[in-house]
C-alpha positions as CSV (number, residue, x, y, z in Angstrom):
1,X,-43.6,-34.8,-19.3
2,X,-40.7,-32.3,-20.2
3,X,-42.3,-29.6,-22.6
4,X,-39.9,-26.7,-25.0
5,X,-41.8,-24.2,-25.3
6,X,-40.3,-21.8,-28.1
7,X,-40.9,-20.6,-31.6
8,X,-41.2,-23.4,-33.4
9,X,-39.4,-21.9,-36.6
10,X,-35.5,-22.0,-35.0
11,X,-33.6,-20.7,-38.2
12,X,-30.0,-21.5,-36.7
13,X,-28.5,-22.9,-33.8
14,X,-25.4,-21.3,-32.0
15,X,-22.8,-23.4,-32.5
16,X,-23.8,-23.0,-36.6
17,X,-24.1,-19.0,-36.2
18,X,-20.9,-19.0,-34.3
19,X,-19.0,-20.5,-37.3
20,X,-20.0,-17.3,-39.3
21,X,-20.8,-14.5,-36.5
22,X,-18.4,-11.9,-37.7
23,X,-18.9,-12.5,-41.8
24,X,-22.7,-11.8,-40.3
25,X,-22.0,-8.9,-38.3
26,X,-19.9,-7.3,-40.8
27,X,-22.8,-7.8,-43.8
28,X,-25.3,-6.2,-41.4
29,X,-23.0,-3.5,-40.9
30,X,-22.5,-3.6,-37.1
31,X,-19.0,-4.1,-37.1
32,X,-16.3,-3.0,-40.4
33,X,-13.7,-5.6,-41.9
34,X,-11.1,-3.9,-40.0
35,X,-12.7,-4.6,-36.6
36,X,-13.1,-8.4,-37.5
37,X,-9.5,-8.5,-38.4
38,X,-8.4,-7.1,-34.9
39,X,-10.7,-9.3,-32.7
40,X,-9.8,-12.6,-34.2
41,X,-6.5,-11.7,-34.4
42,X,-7.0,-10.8,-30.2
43,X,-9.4,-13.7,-29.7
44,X,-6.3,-15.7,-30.9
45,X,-3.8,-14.1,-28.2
46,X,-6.7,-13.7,-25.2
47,X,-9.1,-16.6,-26.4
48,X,-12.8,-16.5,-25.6
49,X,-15.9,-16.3,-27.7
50,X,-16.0,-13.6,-30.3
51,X,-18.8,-11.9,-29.0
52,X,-17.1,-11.1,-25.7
53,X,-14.1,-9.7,-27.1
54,X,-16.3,-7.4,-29.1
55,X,-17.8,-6.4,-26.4
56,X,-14.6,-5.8,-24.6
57,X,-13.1,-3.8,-27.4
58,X,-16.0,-1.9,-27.5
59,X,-17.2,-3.0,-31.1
60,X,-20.9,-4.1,-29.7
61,X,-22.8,-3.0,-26.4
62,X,-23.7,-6.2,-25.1
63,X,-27.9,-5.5,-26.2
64,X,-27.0,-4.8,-29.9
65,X,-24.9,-8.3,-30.0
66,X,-27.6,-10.1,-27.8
67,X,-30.7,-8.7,-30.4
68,X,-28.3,-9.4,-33.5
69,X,-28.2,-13.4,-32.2
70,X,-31.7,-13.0,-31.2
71,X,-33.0,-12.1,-34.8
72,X,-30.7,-14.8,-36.3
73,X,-31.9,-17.4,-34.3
74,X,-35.5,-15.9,-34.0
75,X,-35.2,-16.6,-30.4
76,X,-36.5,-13.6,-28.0
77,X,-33.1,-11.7,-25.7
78,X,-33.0,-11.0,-22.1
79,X,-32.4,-7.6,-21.4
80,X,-30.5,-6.3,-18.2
81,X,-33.2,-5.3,-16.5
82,X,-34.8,-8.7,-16.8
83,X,-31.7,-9.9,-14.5
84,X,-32.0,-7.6,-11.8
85,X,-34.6,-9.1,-9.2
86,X,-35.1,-12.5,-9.9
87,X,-37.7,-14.6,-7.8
88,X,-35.7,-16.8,-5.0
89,X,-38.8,-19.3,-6.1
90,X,-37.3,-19.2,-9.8
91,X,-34.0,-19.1,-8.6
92,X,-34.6,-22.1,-6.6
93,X,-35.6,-24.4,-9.3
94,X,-32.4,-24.7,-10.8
95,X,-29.0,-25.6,-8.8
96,X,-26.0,-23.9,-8.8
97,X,-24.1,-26.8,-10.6
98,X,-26.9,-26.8,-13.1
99,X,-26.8,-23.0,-13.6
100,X,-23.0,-23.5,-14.3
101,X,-23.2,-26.6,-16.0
102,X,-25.5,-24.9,-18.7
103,X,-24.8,-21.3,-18.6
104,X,-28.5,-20.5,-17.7
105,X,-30.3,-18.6,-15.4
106,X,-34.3,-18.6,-14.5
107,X,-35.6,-15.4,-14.5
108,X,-39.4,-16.4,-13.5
109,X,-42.1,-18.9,-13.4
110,X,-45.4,-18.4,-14.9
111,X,-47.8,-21.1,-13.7
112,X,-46.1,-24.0,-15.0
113,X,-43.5,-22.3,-17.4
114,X,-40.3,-21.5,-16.2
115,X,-38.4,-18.8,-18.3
116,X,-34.3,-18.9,-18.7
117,X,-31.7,-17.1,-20.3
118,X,-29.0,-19.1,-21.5
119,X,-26.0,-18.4,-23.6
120,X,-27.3,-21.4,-26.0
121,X,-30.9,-21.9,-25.8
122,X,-30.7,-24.0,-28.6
123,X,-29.3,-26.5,-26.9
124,X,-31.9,-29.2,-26.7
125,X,-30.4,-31.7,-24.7
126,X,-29.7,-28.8,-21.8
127,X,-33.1,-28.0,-22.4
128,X,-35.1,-31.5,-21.8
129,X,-32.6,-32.1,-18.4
130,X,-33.8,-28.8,-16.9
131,X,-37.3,-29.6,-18.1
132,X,-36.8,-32.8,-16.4
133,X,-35.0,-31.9,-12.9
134,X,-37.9,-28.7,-12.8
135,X,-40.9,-30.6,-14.0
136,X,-42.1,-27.1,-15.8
137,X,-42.0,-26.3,-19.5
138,X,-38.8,-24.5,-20.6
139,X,-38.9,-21.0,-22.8
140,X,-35.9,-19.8,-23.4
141,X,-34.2,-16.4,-24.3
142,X,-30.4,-15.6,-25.1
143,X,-28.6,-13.4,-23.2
144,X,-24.3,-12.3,-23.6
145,X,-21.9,-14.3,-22.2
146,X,-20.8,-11.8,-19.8
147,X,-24.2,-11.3,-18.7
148,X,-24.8,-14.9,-18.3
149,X,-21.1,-15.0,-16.0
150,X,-22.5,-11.9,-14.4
151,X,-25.9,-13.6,-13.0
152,X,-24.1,-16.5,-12.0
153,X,-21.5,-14.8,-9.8
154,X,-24.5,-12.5,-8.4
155,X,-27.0,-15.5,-7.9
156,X,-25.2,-18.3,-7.4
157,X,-22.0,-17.5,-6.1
158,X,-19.5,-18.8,-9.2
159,X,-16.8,-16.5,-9.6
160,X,-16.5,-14.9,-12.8
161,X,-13.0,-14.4,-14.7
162,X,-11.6,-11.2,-14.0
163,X,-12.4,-10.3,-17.8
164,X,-16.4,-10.4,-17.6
165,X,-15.7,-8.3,-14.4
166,X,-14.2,-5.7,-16.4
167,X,-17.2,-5.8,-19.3
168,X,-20.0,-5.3,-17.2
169,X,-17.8,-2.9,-14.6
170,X,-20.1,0.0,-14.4
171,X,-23.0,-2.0,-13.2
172,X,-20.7,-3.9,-10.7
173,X,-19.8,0.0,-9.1
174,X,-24.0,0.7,-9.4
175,X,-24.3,-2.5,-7.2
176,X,-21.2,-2.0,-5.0
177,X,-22.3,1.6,-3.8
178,X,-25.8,0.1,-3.2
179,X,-24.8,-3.0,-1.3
180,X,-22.8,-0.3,0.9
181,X,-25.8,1.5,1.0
182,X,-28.3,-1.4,1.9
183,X,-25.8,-4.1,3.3
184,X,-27.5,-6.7,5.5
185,X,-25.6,-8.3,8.0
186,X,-25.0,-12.1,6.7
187,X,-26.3,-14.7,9.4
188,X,-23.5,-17.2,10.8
189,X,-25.2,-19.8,8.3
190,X,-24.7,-17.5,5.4
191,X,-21.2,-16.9,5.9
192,X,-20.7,-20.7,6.0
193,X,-22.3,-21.3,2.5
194,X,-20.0,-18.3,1.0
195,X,-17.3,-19.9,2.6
196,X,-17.8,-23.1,1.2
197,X,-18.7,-22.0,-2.4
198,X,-15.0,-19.7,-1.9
199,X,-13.0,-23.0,-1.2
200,X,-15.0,-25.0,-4.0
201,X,-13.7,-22.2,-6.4
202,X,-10.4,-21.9,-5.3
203,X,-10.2,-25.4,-6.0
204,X,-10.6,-25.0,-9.4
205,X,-8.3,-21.8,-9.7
206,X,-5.5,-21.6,-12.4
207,X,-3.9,-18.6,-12.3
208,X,-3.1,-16.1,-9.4
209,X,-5.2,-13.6,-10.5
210,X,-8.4,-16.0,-10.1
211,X,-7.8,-16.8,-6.4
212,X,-7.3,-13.0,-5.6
213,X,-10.3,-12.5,-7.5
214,X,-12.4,-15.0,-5.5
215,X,-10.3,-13.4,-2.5
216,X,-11.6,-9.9,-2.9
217,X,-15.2,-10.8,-4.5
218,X,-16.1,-12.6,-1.0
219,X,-14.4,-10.0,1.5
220,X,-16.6,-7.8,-0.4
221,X,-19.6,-8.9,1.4
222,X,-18.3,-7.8,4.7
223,X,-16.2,-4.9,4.1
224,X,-16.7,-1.9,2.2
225,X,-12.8,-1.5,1.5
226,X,-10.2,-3.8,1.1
227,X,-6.7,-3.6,-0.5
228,X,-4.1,-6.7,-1.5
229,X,-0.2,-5.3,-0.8
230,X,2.3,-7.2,-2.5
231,X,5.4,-7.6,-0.2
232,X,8.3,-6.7,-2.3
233,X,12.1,-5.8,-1.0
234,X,11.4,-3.1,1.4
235,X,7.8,-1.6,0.2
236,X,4.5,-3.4,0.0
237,X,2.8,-1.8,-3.1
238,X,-1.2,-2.0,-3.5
239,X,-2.0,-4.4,-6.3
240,X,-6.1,-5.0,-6.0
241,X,-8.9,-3.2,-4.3
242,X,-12.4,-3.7,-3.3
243,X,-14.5,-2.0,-4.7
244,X,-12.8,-2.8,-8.4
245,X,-14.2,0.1,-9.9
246,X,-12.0,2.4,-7.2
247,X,-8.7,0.4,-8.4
248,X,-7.3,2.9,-10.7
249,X,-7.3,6.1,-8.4
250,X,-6.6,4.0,-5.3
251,X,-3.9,2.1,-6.2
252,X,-1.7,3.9,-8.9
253,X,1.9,4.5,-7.0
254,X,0.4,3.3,-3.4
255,X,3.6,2.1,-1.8
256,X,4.6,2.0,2.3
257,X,8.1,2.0,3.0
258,X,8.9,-1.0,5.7
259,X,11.9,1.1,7.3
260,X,9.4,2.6,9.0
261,X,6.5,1.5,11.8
262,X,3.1,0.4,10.3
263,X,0.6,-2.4,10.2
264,X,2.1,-3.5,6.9
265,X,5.5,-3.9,9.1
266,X,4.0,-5.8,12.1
267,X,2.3,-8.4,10.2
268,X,5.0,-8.7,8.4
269,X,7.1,-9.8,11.7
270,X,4.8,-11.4,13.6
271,X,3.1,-13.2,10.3
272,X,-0.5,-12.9,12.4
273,X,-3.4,-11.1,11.9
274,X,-4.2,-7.9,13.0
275,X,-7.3,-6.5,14.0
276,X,-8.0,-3.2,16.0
277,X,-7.5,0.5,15.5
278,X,-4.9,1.7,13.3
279,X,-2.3,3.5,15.2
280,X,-1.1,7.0,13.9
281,X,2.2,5.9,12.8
282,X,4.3,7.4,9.8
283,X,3.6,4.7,7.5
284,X,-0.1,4.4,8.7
285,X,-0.7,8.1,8.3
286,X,1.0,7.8,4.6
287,X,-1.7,5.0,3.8
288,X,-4.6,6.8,5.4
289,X,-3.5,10.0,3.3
290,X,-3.5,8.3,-0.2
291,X,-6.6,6.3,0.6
292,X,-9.2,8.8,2.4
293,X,-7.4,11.4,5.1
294,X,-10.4,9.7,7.8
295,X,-9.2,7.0,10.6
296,X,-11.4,4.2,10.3
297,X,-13.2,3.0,13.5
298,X,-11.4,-0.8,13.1
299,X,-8.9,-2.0,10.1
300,X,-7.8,-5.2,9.8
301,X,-4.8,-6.9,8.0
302,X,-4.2,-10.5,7.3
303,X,-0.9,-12.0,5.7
304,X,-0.9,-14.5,2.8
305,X,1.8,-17.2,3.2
306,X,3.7,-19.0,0.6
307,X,6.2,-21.2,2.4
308,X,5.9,-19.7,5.9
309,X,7.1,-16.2,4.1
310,X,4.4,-12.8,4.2
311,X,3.4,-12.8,-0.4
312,X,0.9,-10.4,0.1
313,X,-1.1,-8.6,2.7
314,X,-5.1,-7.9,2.7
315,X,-6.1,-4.6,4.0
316,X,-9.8,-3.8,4.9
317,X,-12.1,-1.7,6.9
318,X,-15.4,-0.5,6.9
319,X,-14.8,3.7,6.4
320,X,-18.1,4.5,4.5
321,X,-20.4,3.0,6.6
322,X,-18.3,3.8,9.5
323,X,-18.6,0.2,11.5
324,X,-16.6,-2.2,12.9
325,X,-15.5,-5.1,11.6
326,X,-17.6,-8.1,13.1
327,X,-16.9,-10.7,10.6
328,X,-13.1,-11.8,11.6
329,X,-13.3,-15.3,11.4
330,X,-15.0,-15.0,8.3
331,X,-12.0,-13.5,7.0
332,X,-9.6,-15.1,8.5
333,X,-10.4,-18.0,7.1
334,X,-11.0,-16.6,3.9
335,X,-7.6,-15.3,3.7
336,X,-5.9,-18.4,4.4
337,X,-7.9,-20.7,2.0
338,X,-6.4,-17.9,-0.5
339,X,-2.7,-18.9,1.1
340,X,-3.9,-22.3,0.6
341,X,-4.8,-21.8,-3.3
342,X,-1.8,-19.9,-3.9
343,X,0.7,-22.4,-2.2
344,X,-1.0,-25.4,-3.8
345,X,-0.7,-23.2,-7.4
346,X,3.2,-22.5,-7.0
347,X,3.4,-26.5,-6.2
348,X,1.8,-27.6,-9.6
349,X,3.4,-25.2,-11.8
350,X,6.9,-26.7,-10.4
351,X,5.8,-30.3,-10.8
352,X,5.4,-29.1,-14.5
353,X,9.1,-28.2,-14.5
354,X,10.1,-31.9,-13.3
């Protein structure tokens, strides 16, 4: 028997408050008219739900916009913290294609209740199927779309848009510095599943900036730094970096000159991996300089292809907790299912042009 367990008196459901959110938010005085006019009008350019671009704007911390929808819809929030060490038990009751399907996330089981967060918990008919597929009754909370992405991406592996990275950035560097910290070495079988999960998501991939996303969200399981170098006409110029929140400082004017030797250079040439020590060369040294001044113990650098010619290069090592680099393979192929996505991205936006 599939049992909802909730309060009884639902006042609203989503897809009704939706209609009205920012007439609401401005008679409760959270937001001003001015600020509505601004995020529709960006909402219009960047799309997405409301509530996430007033987030991103800054209009709303993502708790007083989750307790404004809870009130209205008299349905309890889940905080953060009720996010950060969910039960594999919990977790294991719902699927991955389930927890992206719905936009859900268990957060525990009590006997034989199972308590979610979903970004519409009154969605009934989402509601009975997990009931069904968990045999437990289903009480539900709300929680922010981009804490709802977050969870996903941390629990099951679904790569968020490079917007909900940016939202929630401050937590991602808190979990980035401890993952450094606390890193366990992934098992053979592990790096198989993230592999997997990468190609299923490149699949699905759009825009460029969504496979280098994927790219650089899975090569941050194995190495504490990595960098993507576009190639342009004579310079390769840094473009992303692991960890995100280190982007700004890292990356601002980072550009090797190819008239001179570096591992940008051979890769370029050879169009192979490298992995090994990094050799004091002039353009090495200039990297190492703007980067950290320290020689890390083993680098490696990995070309991405578009028609047999050098795009981009990845860049990583593993300078804060001074190891090597064990996982090649691992990123090797990770690297060239990116190539893959990128090359098969290039072809359908020219079969639009025929």
């Amino acid at each position: 028997m599939i049992i909802y367990k909730n309060n009884a008196s639902l006042l609203v459901t989503v897809e009704e408050l939706t209609e009205k959110l920012g007439d609401l938010l401005v008679k409760e005085g959270l937001i001003t008219e001015e600020e509505l006019a601004h995020v529709l009008e960006r909402q219009l350019t960047v799309g997405g739900r409301l509530g996430t671009n007033l987030i991103e704007l800054g209009y709303l911390s993502e708790e007083e916009l989750a307790g404004f929808l809870s009130r209205r819809l008299n349905i309890p929030f889940a905080r953060p913290k009720d996010f950060d060490q969910i039960d594999p038990d919990a977790l294991r009751l719902i699927t991955r294609d389930l927890a992206r399907k719905f936009n859900i996330i268990p957060l525990r089981k009590e006997k034989n209740t199972l308590h979610v967060a979903m970004l519409d918990p009154t969605d009934f008919d989402a509601i009975n199927e997990i009931g069904f597929m968990t045999n437990c009754a289903i009480k539900t909370s709300i929680a922010a779309e981009a804490r709802i992405q977050f969870a996903l991406e941390k629990y099951y592996q679904v790569s968020r848009k490079l917007r909900y990275i940016s939202i929630l950035d401050e937590e991602r560097k808190r979990l980035t510095e401890e993952d450094i910290t606390e890193q366990k070495k992934l098992t053979p079988e592990e790096l198989d599943t993230y592999l997997k999960t990468a190609k299923e998501d490149l699949l699905q991939t759009k825009e460029r900036e969504e496979i280098i996303g994927i790219l650089m969200k899975n090569i941050g399981l194995v190495l504490d730094r990595a960098i993507i170098f576009i190639v342009k006409k004579g310079v390769v110029s840094g473009w992303r970096a692991h960890p995100s929140h280190t982007e700004k400082e890292t990356l601002e004017g980072l550009e090797i000159r190819l008239d001179q030797p570096s591992i940008f250079l051979d890769v370029i040439e050879s169009k192979e991996p490298y992995s090994g020590p990094l050799i004091a060369t002039q353009g090495n040294q200039i990297l190492l300089k703007r980067i950290d001044d320290r020689f890390p113990k083993e680098v490696i650098a990995i070309p991405l292809t578009i028609k047999d010619q050098v795009v981009a290069i990845l860049y990583g090592d593993n300078i804060k907790s001074g190891k090597g680099i064990s996982e090649i393979d691992f990123i090797k192929k990770l690297a060239w299912a990116a190539s893959i996505a990128l090359e098969m991205l290039l072809l359908r936006k020219k079969l639009m042009t025929i």
